[in-house]
DOVEXKE-144475 format. One line per field, with one value per residue (C-alpha): residue in three letters; x, y, z. Coordinates in nm, 3 decimals. Layout:
BEGIN
r <- c(ALA;...)
x <- c(X;...)
y <- c(Y;...)
z <- c(Z;...)
***
This chain:
BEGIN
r <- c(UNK;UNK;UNK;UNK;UNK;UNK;UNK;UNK;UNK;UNK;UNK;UNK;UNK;UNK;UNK;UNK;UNK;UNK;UNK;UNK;UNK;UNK;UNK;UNK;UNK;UNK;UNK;UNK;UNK;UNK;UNK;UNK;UNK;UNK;UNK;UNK;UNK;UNK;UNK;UNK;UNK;UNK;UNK;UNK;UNK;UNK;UNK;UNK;UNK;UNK;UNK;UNK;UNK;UNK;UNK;UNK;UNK;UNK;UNK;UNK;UNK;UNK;UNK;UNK;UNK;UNK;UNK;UNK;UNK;UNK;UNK;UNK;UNK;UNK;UNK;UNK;UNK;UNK;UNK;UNK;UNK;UNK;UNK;UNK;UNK;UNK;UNK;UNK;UNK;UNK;UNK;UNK;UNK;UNK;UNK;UNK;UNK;UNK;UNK;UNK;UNK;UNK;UNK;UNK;UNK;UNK;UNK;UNK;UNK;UNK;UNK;UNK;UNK;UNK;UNK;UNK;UNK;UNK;UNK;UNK;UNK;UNK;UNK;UNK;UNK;UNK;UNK;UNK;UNK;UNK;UNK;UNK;UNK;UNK;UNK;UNK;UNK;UNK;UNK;UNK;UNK;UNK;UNK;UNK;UNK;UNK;UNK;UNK;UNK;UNK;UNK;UNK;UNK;UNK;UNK;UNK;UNK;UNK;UNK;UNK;UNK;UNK;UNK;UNK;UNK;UNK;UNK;UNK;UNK;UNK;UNK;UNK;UNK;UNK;UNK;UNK;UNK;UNK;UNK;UNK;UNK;UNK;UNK;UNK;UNK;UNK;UNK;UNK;UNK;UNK;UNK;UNK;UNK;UNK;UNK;UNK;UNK;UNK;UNK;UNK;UNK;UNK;UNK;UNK;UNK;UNK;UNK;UNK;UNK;UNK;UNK;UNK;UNK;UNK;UNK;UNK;UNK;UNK;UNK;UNK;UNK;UNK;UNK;UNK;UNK;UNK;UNK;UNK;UNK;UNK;UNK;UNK;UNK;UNK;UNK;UNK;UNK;UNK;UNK;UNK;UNK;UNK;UNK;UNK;UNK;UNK;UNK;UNK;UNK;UNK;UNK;UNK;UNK;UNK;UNK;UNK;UNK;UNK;UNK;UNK;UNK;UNK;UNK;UNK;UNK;UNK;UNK;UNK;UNK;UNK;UNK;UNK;UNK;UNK;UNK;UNK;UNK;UNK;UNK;UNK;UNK;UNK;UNK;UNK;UNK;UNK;UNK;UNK;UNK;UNK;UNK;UNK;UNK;UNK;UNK;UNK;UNK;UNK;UNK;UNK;UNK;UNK;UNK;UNK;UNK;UNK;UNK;UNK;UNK;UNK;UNK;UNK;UNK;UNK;UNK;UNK;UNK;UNK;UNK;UNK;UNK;UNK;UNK;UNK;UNK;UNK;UNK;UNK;UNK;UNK;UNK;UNK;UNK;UNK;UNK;UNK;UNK;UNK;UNK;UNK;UNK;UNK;UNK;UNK;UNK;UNK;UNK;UNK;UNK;UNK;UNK;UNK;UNK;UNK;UNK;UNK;UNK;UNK;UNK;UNK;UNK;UNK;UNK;UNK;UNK;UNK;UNK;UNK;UNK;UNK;UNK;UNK;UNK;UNK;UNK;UNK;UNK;UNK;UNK;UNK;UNK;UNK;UNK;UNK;UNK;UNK;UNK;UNK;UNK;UNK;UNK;UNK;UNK;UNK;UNK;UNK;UNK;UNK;UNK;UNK;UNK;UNK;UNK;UNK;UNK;UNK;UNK;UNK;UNK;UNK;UNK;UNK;UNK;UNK;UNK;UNK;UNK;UNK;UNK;UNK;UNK;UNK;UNK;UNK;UNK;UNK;UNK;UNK;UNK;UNK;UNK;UNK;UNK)
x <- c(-13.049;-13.005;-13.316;-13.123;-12.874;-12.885;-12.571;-12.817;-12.952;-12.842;-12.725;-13.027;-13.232;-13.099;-13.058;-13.431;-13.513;-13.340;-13.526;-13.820;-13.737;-13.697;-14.000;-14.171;-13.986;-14.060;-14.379;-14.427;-14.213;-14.494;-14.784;-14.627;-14.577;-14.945;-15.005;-14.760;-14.894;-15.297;-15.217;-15.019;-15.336;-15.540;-15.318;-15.377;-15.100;-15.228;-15.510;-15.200;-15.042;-14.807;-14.666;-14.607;-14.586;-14.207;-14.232;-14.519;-14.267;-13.953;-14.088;-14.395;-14.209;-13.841;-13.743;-13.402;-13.460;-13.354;-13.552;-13.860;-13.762;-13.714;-14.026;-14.250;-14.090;-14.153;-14.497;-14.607;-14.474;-14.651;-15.012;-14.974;-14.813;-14.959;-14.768;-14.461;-14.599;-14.627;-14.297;-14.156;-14.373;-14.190;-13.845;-13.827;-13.737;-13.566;-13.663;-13.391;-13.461;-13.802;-13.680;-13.460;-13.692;-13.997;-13.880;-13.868;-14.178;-14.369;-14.218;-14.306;-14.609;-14.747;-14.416;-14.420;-14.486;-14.199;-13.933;-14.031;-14.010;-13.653;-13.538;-13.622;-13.374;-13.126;-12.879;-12.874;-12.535;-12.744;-13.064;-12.803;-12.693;-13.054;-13.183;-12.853;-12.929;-13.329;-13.303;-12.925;-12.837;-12.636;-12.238;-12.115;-11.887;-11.505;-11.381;-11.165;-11.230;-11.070;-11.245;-11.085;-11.189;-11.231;-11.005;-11.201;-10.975;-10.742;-10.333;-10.253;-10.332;-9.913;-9.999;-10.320;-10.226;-9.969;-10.213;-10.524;-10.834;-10.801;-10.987;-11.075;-11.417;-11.565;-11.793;-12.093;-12.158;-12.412;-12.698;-12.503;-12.238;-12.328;-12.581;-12.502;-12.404;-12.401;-12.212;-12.186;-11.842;-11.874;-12.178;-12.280;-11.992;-12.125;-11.922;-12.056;-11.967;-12.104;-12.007;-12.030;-12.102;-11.942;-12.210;-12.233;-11.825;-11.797;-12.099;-11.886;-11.581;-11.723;-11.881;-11.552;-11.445;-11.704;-11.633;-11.304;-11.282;-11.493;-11.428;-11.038;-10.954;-11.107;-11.318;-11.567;-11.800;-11.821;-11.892;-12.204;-12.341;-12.368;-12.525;-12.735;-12.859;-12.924;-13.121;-13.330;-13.428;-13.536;-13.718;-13.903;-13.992;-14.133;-14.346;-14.406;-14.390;-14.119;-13.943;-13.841;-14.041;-14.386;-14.618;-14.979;-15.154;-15.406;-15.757;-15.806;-16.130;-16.009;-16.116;-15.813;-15.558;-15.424;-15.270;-14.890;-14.919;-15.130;-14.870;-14.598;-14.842;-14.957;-14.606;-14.495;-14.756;-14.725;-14.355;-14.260;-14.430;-14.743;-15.033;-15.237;-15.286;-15.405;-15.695;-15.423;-15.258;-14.928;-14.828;-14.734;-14.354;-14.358;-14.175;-14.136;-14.416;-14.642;-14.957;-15.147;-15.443;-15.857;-15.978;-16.313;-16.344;-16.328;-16.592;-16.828;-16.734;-16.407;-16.171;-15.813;-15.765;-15.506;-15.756;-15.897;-15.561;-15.269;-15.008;-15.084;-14.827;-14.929;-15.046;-15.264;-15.409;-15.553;-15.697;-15.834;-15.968;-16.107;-16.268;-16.460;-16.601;-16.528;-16.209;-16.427;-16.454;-16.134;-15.983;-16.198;-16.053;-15.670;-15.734;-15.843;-15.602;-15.312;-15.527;-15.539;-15.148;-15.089;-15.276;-15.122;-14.801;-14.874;-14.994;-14.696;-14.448;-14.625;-14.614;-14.261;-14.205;-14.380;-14.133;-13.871;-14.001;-14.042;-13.714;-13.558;-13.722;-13.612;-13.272;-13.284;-13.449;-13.139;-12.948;-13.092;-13.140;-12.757;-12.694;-12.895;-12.762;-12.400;-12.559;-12.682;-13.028;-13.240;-13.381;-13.711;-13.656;-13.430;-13.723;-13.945;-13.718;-13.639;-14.021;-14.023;-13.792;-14.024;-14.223;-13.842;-13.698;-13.509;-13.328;-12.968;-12.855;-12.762;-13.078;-13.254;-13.084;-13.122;-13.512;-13.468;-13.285;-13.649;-13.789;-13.614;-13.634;-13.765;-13.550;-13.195;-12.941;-12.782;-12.438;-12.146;-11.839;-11.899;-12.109;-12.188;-12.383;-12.588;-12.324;-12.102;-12.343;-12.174;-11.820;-12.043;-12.269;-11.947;-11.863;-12.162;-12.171)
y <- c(6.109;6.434;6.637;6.944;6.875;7.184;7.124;7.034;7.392;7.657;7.948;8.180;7.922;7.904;8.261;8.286;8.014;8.208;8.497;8.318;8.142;8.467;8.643;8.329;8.323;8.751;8.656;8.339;8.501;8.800;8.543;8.385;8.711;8.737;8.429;8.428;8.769;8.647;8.336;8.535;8.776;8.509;8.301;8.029;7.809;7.801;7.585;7.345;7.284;7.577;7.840;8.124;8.160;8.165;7.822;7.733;7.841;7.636;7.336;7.271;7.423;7.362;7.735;7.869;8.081;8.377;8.262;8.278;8.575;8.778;8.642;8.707;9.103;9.117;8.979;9.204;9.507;9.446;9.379;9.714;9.841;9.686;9.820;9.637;9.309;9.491;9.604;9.240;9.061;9.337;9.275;9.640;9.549;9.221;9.067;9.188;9.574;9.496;9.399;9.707;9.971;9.795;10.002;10.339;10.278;10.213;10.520;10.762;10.578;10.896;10.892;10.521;10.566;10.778;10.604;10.280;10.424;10.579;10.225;10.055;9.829;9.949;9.731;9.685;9.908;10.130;10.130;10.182;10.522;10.617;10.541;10.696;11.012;11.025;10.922;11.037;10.927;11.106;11.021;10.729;10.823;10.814;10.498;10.214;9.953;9.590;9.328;9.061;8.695;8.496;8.166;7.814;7.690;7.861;7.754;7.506;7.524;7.664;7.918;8.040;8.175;8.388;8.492;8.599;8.630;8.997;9.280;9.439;9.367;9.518;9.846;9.888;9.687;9.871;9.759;9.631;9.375;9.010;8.797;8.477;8.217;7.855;7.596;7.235;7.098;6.724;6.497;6.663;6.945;7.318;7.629;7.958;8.245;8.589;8.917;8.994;9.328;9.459;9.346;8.982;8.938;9.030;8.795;8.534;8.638;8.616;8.272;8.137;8.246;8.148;7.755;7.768;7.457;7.256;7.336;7.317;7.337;7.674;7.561;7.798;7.568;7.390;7.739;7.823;7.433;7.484;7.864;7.705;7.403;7.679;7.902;7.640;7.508;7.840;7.912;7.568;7.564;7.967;7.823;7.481;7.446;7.187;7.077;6.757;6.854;6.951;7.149;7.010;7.191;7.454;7.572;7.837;8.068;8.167;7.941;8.048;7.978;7.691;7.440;7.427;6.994;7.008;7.202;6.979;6.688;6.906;6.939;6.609;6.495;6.719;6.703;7.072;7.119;7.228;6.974;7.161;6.893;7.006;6.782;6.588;6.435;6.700;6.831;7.163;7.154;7.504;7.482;7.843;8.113;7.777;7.901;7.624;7.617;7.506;7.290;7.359;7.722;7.850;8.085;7.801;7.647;7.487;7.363;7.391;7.024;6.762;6.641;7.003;7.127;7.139;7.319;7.538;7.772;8.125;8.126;7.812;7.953;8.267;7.996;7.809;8.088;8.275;7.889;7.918;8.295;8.427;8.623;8.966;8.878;8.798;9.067;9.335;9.177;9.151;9.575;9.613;9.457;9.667;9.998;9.895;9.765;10.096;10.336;10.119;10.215;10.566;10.563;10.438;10.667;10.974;10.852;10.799;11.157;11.298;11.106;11.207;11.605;11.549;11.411;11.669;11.970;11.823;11.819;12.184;12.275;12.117;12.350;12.673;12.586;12.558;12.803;13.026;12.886;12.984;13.350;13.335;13.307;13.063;12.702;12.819;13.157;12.916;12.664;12.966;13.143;12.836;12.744;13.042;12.862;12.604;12.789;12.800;12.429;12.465;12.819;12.835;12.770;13.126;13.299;13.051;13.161;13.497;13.476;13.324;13.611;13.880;13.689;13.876;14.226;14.415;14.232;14.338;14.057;13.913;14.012;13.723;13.629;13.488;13.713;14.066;14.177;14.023;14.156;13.806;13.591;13.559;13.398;13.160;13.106;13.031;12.800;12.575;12.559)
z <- c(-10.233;-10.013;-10.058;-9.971;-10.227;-10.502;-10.673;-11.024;-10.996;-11.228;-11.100;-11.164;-11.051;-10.730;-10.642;-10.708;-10.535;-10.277;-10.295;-10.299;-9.940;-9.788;-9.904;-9.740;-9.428;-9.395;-9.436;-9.188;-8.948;-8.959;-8.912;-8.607;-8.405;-8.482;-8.376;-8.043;-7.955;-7.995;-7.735;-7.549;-7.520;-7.433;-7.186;-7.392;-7.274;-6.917;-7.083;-7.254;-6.930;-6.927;-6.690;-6.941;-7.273;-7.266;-7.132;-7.374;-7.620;-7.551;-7.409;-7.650;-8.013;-7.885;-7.912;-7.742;-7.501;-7.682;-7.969;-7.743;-7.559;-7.908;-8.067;-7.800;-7.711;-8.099;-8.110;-7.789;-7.934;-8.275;-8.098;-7.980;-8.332;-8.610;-8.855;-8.731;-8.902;-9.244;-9.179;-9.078;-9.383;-9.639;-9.517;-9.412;-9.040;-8.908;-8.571;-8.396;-8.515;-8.379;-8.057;-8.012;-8.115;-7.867;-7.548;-7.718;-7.940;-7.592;-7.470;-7.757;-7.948;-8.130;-8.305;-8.399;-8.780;-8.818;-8.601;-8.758;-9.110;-8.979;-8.897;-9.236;-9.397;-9.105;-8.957;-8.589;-8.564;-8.780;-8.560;-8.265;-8.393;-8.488;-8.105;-7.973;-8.173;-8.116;-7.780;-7.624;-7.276;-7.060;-7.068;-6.913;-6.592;-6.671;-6.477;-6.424;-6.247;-6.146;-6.122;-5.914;-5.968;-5.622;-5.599;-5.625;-5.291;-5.090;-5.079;-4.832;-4.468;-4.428;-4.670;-4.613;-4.260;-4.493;-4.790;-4.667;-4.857;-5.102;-4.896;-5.265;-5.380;-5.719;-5.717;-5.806;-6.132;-6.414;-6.627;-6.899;-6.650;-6.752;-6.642;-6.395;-6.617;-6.492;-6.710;-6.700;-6.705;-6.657;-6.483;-6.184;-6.218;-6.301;-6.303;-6.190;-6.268;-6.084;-6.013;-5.633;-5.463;-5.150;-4.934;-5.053;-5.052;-4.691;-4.602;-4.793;-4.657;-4.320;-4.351;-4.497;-4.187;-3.976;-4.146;-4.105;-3.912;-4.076;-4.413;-4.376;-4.744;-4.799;-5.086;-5.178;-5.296;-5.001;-4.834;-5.100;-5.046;-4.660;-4.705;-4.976;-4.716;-4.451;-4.679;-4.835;-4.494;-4.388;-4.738;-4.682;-4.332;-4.409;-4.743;-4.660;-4.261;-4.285;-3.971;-3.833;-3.460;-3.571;-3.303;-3.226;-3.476;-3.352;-3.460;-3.633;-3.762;-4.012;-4.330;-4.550;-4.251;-4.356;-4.091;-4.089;-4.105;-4.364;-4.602;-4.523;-4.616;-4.934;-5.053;-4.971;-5.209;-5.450;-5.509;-5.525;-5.883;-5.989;-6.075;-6.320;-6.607;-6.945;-7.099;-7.338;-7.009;-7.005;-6.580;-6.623;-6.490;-6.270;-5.970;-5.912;-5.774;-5.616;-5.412;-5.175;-5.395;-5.265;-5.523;-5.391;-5.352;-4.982;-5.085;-5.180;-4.848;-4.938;-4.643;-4.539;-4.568;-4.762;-4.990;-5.052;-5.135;-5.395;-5.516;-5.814;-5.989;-5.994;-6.356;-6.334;-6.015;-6.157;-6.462;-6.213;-6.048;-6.400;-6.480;-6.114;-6.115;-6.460;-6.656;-6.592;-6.221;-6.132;-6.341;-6.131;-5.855;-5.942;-6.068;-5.745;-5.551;-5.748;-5.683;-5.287;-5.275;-5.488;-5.209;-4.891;-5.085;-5.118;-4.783;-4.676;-4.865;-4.761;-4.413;-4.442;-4.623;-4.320;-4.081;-4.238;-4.239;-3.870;-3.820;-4.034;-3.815;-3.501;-3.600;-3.721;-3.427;-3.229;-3.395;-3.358;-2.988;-2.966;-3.124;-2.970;-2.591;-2.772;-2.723;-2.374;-2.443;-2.153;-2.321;-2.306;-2.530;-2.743;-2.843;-2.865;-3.088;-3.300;-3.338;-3.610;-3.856;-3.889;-4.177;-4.364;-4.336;-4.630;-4.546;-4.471;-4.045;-4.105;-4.229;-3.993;-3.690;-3.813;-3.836;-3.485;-3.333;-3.458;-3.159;-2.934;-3.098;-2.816;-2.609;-2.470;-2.560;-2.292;-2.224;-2.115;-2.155;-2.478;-2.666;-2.578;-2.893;-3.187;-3.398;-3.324;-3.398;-3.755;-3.624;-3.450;-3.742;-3.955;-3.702;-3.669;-4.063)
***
């Protein structure tokens, strides 16, 4: 018999059993955001044997992806607004409202309460309008643009001399253009499907060209496979010293430094994947962000070697780390590492503003001096003159030349063929504009 059968059920019965279901499922879908967003707090899935908690999420419950990005954007938001899980557990708001009104709740928190309270028992085309109208953005720019889609091969070798590749490339593609989407077709068959930008087509362009003779057909992804090979070879030998004619390795003081043969041997070992293990037995499967982890601590006199080292994604290196010298410890530490990144990069901008000032002054210095040899004046009354405008960078050429030309107020102007009087100096102005 099919448990889920409910033909024998009046039909009362089974529109309050509905009801009944949905209450529940308000409700449990409330206690799980408080339960996602608590672990989440905590990092407990680095402890299980995972990256993140988005991988905790579809790995150890089976989530989709958007499943677990929704419930976890949800759960965050509510940790920080409580009275989103009231909301939820009532069936006043519905994940996906909760999910749209996250951003602007963050941005505007003292008016939570009352944007929340808007959005109750609002559909999301509903909750659309209500953002739109509390929070308007400025009109999109009237355009029309094509799109052209590039060809998997080119014709045949007689009439690709004849059709060349289009010249036309897309613009500039906005926020909302879709994401890379890879789909499999057949075993060991994907198609991709991007949206290039100027820059990248002529770099693809160019190596089609570049390949021309050994990739006679013109097939595209034969082109990507040998920029892929290329990249990845650089990307390894950068992260993981790989190269088929390794150097004698050379000493170094440094007790961090570690030795390019011993990262090749590392990740050779290794297998490209982190090897945190959780205490049930499960590898954690990250194979992005990997650090060279010291099992024993270089600050406790750890070395650089093969059997001191492994590969460690970045989240199960801070856990290891926060295990070693404590969560408060290393959290001092990773604040101030942003506040000393932050200052290098503030450091850095206002080095670059000051640059650019300089640069900037020069030029406009350039052109007063030109100007002011235009009138007859010598180089060295010129740059004299022109050093007064640099108190007024951001005055016209005119009314800088002009604040030039009071350096030479008790001064005759020379006469020439050119200019006889300060009077002309506006034609001339006009024309260096």
């Amino acid at each position: 018999m099919n448990r889920y059968s409910l033909c024998h059920l009046a039909d009362q019965s089974l529109l309050q059993n509905l009801a009944a279901l949905v209450a529940r499922d308000r409700s449990t879908t409330a206690e799980m955001l408080a339960h996602i967003s608590e672990v989440d707090e905590r990092r407990l899935y680095a402890a299980a044997g995972y990256p993140s908690m988005h991988a905790y999420c579809v790995e150890a419950f089976h989530f989709s992806e958007d499943c677990a990005c929704k419930r976890i954007r949800a759960g965050r938001s509510a940790r920080q607004f409580p009275a989103i899980l009231d909301a939820v557990a009532e069936g006043r708001l519905h994940l996906a409202a909760v999910v749209m009104l996250a951003p602007y709740l963050e941005r505007e928190p003292k008016d939570a309460d009352e944007l929340l309270t808007a959005a109750a028992h609002k559909t999301k085309a509903e909750i659309a309008l209500l953002i739109a109208e509390r929070f308007p953005r400025p009109d999109m720019p009237s355009c029309v643009q094509s799109f052209p889609s590039l060809p998997t091969s080119l014709p045949a070798s007689d009439e690709r001399d004849a059709q060349p590749l289009d010249s036309s490339a897309p613009g500039r593609i906005g926020a909302n253009a879709p994401r890379v989407k890879t789909v499999p077709l057949a075993p060991q068959r994907f198609a991709l499907q991007v949206t290039l930008g100027q820059s990248t087509y002529e770099k693809l362009r160019r190596a089609h060209e570049l390949l021309g003779h050994r990739v006679p057909t013109g097939d595209f992804a034969q082109v990507l496979d040998r920029a892929l090979d290329e990249l990845v070879l650089k990307l390894e030998k950068r992260k993981f010293a790989k190269t088929d004619r390794p150097r004698k390795a050379r000493p170094s003081a440094n007790g961090r430094y570690i030795p390019a043969h011993v990262r090749r041997a590392v990740r050779e070992r290794d297998g490209d994947q982190c090897t945190f293990v959780s205490d049930d037995g499960r590898r954690c499967s990250a194979r992005k962000h990997l650090e060279f982890d010291h099992i024993e601590e270089v600050a406790r006199g750890g070395q650089s070697t093969v059997a001191n080292l492994r590969l460690l994604c970045r989240t199960h290196n801070q856990y290891g780390a926060e295990r070693a010298f404590g969560a408060e410890f290393m959290r001092k530490k990773r604040e101030d590492a942003r506040r000393t990144a932050l200052e290098k990069r503030s450091a850095e901008d206002a080095k670059a503003r000051a640059a650019a000032a300089a640069r900037k002054a020069k030029d406009q210095a350039t052109e007063i001096v030109m100007c002011l040899r235009s009138l007859g004046f010598r180089v060295d009354e010129a740059k004299n003159a022109a050093a007064l405008c640099e108190t007024n960078p951001d005055a016209s050429l005119e009314d800088r030349v002009r604040l030039a030309l009071t350096y030479f107020r008790r001064r005759p102007v020379p006469s020439g063929p050119n200019r006889s009087s300060m009077g002309d100096t506006a034609p001339i102005l006009a024309g260096q504009a």
